[in-house]
C-alpha positions in Angstrom: -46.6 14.2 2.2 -44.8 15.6 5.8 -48.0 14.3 7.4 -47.3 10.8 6.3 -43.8 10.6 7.4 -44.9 12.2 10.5 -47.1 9.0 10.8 -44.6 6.8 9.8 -42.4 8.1 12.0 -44.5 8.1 15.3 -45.6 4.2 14.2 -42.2 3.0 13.8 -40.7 5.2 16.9 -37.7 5.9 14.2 -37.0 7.1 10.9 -34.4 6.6 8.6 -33.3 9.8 6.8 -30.7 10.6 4.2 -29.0 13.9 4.9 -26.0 15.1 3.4 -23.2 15.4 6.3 -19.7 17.0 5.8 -20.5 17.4 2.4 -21.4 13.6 1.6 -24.6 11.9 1.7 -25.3 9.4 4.4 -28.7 7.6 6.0 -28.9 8.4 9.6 -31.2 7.1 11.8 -33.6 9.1 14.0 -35.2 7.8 17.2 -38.5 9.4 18.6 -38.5 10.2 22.1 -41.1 11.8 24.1 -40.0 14.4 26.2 -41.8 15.6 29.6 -42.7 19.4 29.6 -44.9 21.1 31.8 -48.0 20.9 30.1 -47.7 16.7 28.4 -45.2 15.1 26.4 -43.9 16.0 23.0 -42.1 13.5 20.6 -39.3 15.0 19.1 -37.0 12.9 16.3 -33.3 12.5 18.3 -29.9 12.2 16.7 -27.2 11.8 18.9 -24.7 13.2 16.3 -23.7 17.1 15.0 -25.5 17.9 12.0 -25.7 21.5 10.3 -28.7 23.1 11.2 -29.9 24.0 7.8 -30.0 20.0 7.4 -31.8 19.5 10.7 -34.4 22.3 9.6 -34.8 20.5 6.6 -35.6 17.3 8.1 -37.8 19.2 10.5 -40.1 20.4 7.4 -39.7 17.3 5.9 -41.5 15.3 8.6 -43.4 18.2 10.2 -42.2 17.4 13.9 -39.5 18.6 16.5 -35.6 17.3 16.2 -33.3 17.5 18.6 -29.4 17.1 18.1 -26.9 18.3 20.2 -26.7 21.2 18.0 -29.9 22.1 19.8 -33.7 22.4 19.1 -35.9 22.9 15.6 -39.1 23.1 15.2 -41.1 23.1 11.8 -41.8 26.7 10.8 -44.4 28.4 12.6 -44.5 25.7 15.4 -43.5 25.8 18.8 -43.7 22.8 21.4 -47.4 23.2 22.6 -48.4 22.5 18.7 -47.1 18.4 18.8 -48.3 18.0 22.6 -51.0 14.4 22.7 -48.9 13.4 19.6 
């Protein structure tokens, strides 16, 4: 099921996603950029917003590619950047 979100997501260059934030649900929307490292580029989902990190790993899992808030970095479980490069 991650893998078609993950699909969805890199289609649509966004995805909608319903987290729960300062203890209330909300939709937030998540844009896919592609960011430059040294060896390609890797599309990570951006928010632009804080957001707990147990909610960002959840998202993370849920649609098995990078996010980035300005909480920092998360990556699925047992990725790392060079796994999503040519995605």
């Amino acid at each position: 099921m991650g893998m078609d979100k993950q699909k969805q997501a890199l289609e649509k260059g966004q995805a909608e996603v319903r987290v729960k934030r300062s203890g209330m649900f909300q939709v937030l929307s998540f844009k896919l950029v592609r960011k430059d490292t040294p060896l390609g580029k890797v599309p990570y989902l951006v928010l632009d917003r804080m957001l707990d990190l147990s909610e960002l790993m959840r998202v993370s899992e849920e649609y098995c590619l990078p996010v980035e808030s300005p909480v920092g970095k998360v990556f699925p479980r047992g990725k790392k950047e060079t796994d999503f490069l040519g995605l």
